[in-house]
GUGU-20553 format. One record per residue (C-alpha): residue number from 0; residue in three letters; z, x, y. Coordinates in Angstrom, 1 decimal, decimal comma. Each point is the difference from the previous one (the first is absolute). Layout:
<nodes>
<node seq="NUM" type="ALA" Z="Z" X="X" Y="Y"/>
...
</nodes>
This chain:
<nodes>
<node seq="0" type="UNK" Z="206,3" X="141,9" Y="205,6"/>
<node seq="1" type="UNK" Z="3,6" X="-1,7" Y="-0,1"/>
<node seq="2" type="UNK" Z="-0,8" X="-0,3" Y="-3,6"/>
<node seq="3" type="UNK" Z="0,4" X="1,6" Y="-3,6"/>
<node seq="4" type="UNK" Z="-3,3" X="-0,3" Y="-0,9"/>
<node seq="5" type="UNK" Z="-3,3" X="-2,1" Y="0,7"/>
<node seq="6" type="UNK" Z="0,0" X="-2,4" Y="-2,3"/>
<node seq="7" type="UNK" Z="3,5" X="-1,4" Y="1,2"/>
<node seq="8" type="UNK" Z="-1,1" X="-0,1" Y="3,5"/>
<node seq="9" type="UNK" Z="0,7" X="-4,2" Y="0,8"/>
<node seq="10" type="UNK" Z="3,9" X="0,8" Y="-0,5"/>
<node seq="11" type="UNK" Z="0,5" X="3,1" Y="1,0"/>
<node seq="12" type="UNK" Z="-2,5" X="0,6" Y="3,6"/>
<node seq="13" type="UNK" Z="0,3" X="-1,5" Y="3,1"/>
<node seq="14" type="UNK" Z="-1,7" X="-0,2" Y="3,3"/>
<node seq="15" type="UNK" Z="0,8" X="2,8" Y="2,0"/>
<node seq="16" type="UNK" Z="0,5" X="2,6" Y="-2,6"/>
<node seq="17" type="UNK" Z="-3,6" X="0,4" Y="-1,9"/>
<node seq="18" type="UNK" Z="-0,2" X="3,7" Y="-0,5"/>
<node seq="19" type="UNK" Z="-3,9" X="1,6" Y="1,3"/>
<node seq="20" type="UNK" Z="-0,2" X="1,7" Y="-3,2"/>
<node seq="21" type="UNK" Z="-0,4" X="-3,7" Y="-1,9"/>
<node seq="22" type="UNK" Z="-3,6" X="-0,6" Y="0,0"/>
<node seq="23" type="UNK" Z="0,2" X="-3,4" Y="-2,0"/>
<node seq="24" type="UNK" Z="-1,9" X="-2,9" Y="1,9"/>
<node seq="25" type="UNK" Z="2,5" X="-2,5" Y="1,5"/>
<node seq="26" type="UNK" Z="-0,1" X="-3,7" Y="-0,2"/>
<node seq="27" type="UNK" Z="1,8" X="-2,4" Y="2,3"/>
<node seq="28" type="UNK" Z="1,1" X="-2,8" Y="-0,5"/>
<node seq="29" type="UNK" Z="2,3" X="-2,0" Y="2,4"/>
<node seq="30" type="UNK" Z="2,5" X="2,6" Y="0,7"/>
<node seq="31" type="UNK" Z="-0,2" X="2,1" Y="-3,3"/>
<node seq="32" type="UNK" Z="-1,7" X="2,8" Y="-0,6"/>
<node seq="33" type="UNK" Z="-1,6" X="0,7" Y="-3,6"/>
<node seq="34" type="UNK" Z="-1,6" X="3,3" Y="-1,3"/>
<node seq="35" type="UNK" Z="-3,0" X="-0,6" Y="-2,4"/>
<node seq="36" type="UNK" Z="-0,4" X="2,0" Y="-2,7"/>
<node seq="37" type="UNK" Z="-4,1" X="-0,6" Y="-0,1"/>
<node seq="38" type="UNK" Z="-1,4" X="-0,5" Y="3,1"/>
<node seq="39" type="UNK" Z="-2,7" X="-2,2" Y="-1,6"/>
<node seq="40" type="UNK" Z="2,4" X="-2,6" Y="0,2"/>
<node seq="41" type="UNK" Z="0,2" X="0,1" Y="3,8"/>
<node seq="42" type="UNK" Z="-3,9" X="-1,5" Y="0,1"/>
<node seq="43" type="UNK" Z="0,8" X="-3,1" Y="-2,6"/>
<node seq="44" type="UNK" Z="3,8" X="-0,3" Y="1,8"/>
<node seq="45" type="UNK" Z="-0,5" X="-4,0" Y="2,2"/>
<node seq="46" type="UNK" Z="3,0" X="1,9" Y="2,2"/>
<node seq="47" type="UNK" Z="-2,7" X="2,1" Y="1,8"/>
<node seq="48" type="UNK" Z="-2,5" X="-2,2" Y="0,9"/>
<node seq="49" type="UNK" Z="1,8" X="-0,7" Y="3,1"/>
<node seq="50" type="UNK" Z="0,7" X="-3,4" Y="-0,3"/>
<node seq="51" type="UNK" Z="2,8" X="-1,7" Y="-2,0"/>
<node seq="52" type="UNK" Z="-0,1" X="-0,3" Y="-3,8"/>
<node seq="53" type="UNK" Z="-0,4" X="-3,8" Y="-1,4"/>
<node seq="54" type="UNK" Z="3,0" X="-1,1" Y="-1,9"/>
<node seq="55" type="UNK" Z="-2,3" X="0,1" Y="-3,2"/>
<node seq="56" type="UNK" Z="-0,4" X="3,8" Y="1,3"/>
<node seq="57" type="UNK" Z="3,8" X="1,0" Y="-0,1"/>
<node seq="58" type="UNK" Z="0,3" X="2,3" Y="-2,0"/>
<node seq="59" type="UNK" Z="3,6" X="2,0" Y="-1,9"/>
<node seq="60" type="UNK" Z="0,0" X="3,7" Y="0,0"/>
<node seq="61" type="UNK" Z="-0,7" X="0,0" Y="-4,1"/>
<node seq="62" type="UNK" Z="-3,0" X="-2,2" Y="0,7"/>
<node seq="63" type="UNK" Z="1,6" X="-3,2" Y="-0,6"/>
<node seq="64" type="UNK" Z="-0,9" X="-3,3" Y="1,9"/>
<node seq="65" type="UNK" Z="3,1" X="-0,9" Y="1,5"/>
<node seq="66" type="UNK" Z="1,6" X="-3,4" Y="2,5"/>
<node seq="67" type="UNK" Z="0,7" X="0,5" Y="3,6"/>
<node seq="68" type="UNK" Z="3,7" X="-0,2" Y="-0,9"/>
<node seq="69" type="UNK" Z="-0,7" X="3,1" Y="-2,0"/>
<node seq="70" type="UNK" Z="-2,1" X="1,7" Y="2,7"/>
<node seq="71" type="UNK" Z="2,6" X="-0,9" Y="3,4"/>
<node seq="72" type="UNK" Z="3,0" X="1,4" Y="-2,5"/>
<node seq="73" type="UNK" Z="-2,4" X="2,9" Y="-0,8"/>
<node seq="74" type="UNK" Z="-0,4" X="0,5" Y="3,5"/>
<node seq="75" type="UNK" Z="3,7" X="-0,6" Y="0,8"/>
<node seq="76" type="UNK" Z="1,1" X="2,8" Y="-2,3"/>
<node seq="77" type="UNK" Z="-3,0" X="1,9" Y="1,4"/>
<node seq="78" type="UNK" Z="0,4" X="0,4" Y="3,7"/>
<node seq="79" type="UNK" Z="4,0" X="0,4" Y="-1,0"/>
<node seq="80" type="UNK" Z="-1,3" X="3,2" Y="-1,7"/>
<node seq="81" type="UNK" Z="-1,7" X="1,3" Y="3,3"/>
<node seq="82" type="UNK" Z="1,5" X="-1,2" Y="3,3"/>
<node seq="83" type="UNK" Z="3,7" X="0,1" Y="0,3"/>
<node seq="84" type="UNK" Z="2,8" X="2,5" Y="0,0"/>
<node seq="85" type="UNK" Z="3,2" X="-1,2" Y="2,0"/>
<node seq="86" type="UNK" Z="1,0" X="1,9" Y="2,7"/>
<node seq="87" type="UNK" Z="3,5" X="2,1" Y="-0,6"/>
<node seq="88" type="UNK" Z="0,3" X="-1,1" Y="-3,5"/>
<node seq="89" type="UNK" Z="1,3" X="3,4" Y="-1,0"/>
<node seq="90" type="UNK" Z="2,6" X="-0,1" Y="2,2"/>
<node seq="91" type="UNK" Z="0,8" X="-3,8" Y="-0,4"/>
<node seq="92" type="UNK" Z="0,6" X="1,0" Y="-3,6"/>
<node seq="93" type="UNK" Z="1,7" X="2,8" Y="0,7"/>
<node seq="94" type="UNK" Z="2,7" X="-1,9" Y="1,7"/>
<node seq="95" type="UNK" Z="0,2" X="-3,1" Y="-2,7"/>
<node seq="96" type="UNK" Z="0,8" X="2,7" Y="-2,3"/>
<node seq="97" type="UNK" Z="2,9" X="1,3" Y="1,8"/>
<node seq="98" type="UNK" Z="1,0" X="-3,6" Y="0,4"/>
<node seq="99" type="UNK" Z="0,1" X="-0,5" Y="-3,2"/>
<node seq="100" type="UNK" Z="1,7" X="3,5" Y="-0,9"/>
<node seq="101" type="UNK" Z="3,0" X="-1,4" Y="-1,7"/>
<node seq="102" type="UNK" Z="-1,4" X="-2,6" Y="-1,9"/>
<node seq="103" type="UNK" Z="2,2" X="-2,7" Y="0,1"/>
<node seq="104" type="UNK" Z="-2,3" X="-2,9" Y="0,3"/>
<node seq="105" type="UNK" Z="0,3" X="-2,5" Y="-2,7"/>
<node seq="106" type="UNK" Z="-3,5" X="0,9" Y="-1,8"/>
<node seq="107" type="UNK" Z="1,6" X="3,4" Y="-0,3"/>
<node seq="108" type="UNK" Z="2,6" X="-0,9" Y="-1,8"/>
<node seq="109" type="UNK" Z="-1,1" X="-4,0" Y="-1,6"/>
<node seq="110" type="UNK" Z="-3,6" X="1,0" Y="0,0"/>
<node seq="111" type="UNK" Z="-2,5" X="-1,0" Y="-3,2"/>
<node seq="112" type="UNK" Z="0,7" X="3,7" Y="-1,3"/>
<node seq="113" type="UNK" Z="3,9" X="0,1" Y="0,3"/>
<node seq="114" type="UNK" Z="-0,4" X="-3,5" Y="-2,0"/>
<node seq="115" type="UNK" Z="-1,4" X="1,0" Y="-2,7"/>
<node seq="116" type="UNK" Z="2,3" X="1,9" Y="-3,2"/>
<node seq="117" type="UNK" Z="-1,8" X="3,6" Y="0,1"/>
<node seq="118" type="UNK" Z="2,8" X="1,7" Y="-2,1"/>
<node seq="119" type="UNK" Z="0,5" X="-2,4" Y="-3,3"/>
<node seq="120" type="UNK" Z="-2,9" X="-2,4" Y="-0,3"/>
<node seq="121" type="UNK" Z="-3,3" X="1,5" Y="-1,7"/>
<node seq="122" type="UNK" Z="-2,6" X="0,9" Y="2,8"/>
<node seq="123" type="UNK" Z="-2,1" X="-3,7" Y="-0,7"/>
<node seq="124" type="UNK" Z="4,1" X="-1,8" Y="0,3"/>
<node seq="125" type="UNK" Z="0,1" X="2,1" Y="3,0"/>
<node seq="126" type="UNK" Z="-3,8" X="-1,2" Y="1,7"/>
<node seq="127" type="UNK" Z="0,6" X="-3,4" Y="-1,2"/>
<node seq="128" type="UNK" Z="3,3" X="-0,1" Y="2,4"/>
<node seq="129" type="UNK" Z="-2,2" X="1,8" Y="2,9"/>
<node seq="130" type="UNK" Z="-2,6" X="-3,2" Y="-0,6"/>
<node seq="131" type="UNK" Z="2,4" X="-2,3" Y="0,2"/>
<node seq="132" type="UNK" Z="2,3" X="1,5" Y="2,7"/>
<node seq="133" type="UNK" Z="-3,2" X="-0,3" Y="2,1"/>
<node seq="134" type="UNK" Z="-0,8" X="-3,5" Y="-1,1"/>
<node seq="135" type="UNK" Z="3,4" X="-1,0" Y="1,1"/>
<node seq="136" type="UNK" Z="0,2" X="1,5" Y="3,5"/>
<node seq="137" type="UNK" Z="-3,3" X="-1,8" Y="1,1"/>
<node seq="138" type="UNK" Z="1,6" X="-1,3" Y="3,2"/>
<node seq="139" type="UNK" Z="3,5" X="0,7" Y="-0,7"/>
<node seq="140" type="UNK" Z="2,5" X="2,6" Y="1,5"/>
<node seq="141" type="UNK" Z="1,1" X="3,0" Y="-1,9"/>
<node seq="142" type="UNK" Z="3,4" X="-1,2" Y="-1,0"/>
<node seq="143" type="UNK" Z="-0,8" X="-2,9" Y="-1,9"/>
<node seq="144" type="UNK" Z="-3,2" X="1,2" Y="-2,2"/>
<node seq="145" type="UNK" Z="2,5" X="3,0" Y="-1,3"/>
<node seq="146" type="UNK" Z="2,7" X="-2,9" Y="-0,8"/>
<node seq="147" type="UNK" Z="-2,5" X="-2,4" Y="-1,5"/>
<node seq="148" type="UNK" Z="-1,1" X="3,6" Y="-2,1"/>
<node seq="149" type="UNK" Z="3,5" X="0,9" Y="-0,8"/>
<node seq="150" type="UNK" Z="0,6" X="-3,1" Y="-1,4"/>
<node seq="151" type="UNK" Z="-3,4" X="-0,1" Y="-1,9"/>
<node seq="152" type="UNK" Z="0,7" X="3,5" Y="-1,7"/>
<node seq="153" type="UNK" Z="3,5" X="-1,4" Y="-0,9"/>
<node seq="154" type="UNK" Z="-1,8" X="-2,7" Y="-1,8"/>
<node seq="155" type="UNK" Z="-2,3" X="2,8" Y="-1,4"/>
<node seq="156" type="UNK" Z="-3,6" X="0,5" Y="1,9"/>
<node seq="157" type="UNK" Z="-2,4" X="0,6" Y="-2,5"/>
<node seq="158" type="UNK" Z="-3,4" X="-1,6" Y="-0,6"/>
<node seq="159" type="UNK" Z="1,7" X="-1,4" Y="-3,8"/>
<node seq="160" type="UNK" Z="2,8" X="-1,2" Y="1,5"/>
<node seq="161" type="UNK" Z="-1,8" X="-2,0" Y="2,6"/>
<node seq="162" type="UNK" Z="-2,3" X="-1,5" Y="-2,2"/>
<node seq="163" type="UNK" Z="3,6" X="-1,5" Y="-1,5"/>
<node seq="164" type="UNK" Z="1,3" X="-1,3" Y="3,4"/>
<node seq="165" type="UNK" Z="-0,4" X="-3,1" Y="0,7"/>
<node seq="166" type="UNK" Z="-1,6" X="-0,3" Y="3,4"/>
<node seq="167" type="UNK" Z="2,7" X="-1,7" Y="1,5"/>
<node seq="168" type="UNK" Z="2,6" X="2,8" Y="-0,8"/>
<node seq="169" type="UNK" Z="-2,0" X="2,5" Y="1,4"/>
<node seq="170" type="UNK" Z="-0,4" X="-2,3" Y="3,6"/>
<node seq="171" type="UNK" Z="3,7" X="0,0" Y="-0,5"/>
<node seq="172" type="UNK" Z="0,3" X="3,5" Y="-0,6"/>
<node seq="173" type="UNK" Z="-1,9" X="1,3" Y="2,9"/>
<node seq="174" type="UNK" Z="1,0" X="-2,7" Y="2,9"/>
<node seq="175" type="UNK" Z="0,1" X="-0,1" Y="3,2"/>
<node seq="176" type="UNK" Z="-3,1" X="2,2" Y="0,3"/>
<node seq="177" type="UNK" Z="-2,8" X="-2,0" Y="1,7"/>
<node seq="178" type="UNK" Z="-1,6" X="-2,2" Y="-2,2"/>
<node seq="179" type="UNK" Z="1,6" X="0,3" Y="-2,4"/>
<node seq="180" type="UNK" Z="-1,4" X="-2,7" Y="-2,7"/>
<node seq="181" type="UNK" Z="-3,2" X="1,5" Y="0,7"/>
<node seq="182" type="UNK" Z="1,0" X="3,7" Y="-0,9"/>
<node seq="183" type="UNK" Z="1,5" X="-1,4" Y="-2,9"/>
<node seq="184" type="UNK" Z="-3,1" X="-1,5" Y="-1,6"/>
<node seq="185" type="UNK" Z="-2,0" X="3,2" Y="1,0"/>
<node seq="186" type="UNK" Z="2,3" X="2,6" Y="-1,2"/>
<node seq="187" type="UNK" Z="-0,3" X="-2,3" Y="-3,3"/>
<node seq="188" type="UNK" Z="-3,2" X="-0,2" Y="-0,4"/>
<node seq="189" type="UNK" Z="-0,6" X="3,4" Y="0,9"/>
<node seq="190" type="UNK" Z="2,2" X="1,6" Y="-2,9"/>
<node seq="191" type="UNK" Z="-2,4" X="-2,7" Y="-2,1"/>
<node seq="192" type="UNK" Z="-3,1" X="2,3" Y="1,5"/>
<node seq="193" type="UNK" Z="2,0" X="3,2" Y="-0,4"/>
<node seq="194" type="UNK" Z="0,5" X="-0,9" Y="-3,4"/>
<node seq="195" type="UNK" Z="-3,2" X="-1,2" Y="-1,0"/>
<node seq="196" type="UNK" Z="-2,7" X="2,3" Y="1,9"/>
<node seq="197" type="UNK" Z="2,1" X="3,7" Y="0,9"/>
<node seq="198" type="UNK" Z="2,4" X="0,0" Y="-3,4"/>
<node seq="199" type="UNK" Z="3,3" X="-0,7" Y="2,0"/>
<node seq="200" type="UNK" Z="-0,9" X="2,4" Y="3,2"/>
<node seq="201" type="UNK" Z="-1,3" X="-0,9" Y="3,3"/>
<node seq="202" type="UNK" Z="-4,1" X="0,8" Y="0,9"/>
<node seq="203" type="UNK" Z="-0,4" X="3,2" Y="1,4"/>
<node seq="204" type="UNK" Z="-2,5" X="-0,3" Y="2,4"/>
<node seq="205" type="UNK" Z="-0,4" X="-2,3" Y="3,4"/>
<node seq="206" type="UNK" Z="-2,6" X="-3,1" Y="-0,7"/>
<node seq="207" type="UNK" Z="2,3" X="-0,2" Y="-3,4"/>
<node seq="208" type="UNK" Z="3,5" X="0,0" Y="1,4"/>
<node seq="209" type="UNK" Z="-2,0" X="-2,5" Y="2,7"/>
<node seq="210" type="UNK" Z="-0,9" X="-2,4" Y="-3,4"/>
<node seq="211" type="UNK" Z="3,3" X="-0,7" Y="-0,4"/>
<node seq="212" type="UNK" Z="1,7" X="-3,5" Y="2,0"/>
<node seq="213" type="UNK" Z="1,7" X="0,8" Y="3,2"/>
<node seq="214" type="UNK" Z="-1,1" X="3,7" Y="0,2"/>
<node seq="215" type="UNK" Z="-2,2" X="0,7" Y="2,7"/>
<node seq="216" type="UNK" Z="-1,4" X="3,4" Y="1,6"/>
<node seq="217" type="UNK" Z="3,1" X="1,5" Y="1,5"/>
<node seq="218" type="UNK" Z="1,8" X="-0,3" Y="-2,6"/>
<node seq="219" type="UNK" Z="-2,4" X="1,2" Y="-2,4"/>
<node seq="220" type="UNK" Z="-0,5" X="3,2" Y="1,9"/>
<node seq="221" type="UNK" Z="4,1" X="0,5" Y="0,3"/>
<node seq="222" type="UNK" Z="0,2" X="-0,9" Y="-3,5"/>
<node seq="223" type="UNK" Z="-2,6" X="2,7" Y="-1,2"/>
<node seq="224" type="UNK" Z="1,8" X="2,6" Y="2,2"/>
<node seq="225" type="UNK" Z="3,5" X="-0,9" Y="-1,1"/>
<node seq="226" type="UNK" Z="-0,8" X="-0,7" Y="-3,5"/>
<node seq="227" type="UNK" Z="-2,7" X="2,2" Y="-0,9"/>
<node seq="228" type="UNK" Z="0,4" X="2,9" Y="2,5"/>
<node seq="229" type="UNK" Z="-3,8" X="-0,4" Y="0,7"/>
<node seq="230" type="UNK" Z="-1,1" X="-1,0" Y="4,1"/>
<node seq="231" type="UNK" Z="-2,5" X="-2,2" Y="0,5"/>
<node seq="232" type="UNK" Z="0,4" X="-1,5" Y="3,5"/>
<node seq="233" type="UNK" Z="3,3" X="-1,0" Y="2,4"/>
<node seq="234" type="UNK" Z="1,7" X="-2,6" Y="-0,7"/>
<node seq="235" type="UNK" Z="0,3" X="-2,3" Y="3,3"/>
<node seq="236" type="UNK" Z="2,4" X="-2,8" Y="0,0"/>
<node seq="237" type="UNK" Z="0,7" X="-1,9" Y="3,2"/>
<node seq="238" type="UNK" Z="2,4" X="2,9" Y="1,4"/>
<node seq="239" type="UNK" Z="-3,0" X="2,6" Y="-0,4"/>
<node seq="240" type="UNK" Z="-2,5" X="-2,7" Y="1,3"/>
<node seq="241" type="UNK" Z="1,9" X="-1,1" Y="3,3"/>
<node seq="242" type="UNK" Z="1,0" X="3,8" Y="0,9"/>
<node seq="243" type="UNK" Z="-3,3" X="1,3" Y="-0,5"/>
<node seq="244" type="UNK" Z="-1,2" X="-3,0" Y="1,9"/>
<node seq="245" type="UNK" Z="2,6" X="0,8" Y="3,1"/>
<node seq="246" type="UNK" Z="-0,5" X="3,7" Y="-0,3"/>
<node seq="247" type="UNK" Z="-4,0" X="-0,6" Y="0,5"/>
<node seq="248" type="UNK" Z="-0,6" X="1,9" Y="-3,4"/>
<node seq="249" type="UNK" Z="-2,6" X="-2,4" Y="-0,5"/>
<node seq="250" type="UNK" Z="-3,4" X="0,2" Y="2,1"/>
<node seq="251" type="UNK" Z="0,5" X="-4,1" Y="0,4"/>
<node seq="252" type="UNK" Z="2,5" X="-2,1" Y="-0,4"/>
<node seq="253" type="UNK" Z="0,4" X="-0,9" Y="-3,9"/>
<node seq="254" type="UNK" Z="0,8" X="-3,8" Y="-1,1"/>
<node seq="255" type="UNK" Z="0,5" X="1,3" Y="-4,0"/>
<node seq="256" type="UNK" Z="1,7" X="2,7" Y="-1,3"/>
<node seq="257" type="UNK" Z="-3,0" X="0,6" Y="-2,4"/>
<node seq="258" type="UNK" Z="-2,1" X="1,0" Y="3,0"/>
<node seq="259" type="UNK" Z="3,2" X="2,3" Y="1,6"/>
<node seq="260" type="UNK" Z="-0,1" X="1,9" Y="-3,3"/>
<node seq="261" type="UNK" Z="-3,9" X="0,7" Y="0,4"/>
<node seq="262" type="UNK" Z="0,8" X="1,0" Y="3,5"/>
<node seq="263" type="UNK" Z="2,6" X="2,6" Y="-0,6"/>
<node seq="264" type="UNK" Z="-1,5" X="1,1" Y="-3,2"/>
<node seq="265" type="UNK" Z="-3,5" X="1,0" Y="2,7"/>
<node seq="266" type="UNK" Z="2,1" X="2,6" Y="1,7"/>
<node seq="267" type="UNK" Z="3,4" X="0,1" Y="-1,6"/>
<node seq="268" type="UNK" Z="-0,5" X="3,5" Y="-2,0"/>
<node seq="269" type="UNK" Z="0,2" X="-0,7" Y="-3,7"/>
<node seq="270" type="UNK" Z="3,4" X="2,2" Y="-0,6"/>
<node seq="271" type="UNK" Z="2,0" X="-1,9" Y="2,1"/>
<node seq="272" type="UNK" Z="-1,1" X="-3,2" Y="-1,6"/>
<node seq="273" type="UNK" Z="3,0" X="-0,1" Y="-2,0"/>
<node seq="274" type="UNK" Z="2,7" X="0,5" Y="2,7"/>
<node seq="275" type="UNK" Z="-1,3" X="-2,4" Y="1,9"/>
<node seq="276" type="UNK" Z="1,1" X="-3,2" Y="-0,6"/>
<node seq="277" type="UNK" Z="3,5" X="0,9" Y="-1,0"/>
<node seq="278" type="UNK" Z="0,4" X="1,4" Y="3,6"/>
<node seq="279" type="UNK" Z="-1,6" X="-2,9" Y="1,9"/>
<node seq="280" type="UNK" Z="1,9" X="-2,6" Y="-2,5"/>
<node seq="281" type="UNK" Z="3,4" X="1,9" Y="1,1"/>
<node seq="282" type="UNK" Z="-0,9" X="0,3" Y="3,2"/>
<node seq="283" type="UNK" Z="-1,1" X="-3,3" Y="0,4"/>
<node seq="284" type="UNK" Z="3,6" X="-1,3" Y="-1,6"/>
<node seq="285" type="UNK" Z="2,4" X="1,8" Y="2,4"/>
<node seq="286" type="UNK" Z="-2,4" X="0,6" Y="3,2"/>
<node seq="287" type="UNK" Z="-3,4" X="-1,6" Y="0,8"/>
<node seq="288" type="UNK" Z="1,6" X="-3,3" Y="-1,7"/>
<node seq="289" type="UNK" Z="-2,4" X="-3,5" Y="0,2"/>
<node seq="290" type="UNK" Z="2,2" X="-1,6" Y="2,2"/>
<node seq="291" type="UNK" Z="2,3" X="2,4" Y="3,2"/>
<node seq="292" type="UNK" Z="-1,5" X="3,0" Y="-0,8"/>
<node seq="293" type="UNK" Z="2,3" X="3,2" Y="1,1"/>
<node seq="294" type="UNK" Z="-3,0" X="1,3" Y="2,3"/>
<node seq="295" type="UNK" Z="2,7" X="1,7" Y="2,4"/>
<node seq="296" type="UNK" Z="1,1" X="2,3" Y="-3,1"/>
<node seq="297" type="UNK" Z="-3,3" X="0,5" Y="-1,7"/>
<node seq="298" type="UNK" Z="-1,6" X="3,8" Y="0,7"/>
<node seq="299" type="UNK" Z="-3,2" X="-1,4" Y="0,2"/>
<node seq="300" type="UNK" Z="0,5" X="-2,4" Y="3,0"/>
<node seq="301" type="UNK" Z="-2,1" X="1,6" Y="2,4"/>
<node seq="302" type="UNK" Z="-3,1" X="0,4" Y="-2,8"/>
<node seq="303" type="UNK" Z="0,4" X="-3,1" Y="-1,1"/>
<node seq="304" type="UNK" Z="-2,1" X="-2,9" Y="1,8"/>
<node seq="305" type="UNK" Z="2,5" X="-2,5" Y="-1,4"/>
<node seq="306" type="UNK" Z="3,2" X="2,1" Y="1,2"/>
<node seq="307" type="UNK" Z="-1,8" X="0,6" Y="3,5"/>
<node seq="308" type="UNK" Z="-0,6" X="-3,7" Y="0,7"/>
<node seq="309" type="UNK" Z="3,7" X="-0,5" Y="-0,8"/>
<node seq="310" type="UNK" Z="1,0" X="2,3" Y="2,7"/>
<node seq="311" type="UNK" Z="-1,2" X="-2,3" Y="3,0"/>
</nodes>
């Protein structure tokens, strides 16, 4: 069993590698493949009584009645569990990280953790600037969320000295990043939460980080990992998104980055989760860029479906 242990057998088995020695009966459902810890269940389970379950019959793995938006995400994340490893992707990897050998790419060097004051500020100074760098960059370049951050930490960046800024310095103080009136009022109000529900430091897990305005799931996973040195999933912004989507790293073609970070995350092994994204992000700055791509440099063009249609 491609497993630790029995009990954990949703996330960690898939189709083709069920060891003999696992006698535990086996429910299907769609394209995922449960283990049942009491085979009594199997006779009262509506999944094998070979028809489809009602909608009233749907059922979540703790028990739980759940929607059909709960059930086709449930089955999204399921049959990215089981199916799909890209062909090559060793060697695909292989070759971005020789690319990116001298990293010179702007995240390397303006990236959320080169923004942030690691040396003098106390550690929650130093995650409130990781919070905010990321806040800032939300589609903007490099170069001018560590300006707008410079100037911020000249003004002092700390939750207190927020909360005494009016909101129209601090749009001053961090434009031309993109939207920048609407940063202002969030990083705002955020120091107002910070203040109020964490004590003057950022939340230290995922959904909490995602409570705050303008923080959604990439950031919240780069922030815990840059911040709080713990890994909870890859961050994908729209570099990691659109390369994983031209490299055919995803089993279909992805519309959200949300649903390119459940891909990777099916097959992606979980200790090069945290290089990830800053290799893609590089990459995707001085190579495999949005618009002329430098396909006839790039390693990879003859594994990459992209690269190859740009050869004809």
């Amino acid at each position: 069993m491609n497993g630790k242990e029995c009990d954990n057998c949703i996330a960690n088995c898939d189709q083709s590698s069920f060891s003999s020695s696992c006698n535990m009966p086996i429910l299907r459902r769609s394209s995922r493949l449960v283990k049942i810890a009491n085979p009594a269940v199997v006779k009262k389970s509506p999944y094998f009584a070979g028809s489809k379950p009602s909608e009233n019959q749907l059922v979540s793995r703790s028990g739980s009645k759940t929607s059909k938006k709960d059930a086709k995400q449930d089955e999204f994340q399921s049959d990215c569990r089981t199916k799909f490893e890209p062909e090559n992707w060793k060697r695909v990897l292989e070759n971005i990280r020789q690319m990116r050998s001298e990293k010179n790419a702007p995240v390397d060097v303006m990236g959320a953790e080169k923004c942030a004051d690691q040396w003098e500020a106390r550690p929650e100074v130093t995650r409130f600037h990781v919070l905010v760098s990321l806040m800032l960059s939300s589609q903007t370049k490099d170069q001018v969320t560590h300006s707008a951050m410079e100037k911020l930490k000249s003004h002092e960046l700390t939750v207190d000295s927020i909360l005494q800024t009016d909101e129209k310095t601090i749009g001053t103080l961090i434009y031309p990043v993109s939207f920048w009136k609407t940063k202002a009022k969030h990083i705002k109000e955020t120091a107002r939460m910070l203040k109020e529900t964490y004590d003057g430091d950022i939340p230290n897990t995922v959904e909490n980080l995602c409570k705050l305005p303008g923080v959604g799931p990439k950031m919240a996973h780069l922030c815990m990992n840059i911040a709080w040195n713990q890994l909870t999933g890859i961050g994908v912004d729209t570099h990691v998104h659109r390369i994983s989507n031209r490299l055919g790293w995803v089993s279909k073609e992805t519309n959200i980055p949300e649903k390119t970070r459940l891909e990777l995350e099916s097959w992606l092994p979980r200790e090069l989760w945290s290089d990830v994204n800053l290799l893609l992000v590089g990459f995707g700055q001085q190579v495999c860029k949005p618009v002329n791509p430098n396909c006839s440099e790039c390693l990879n063009k003859n594994f990459c479906p992209f690269g190859r249609k740009q050869k004809k």
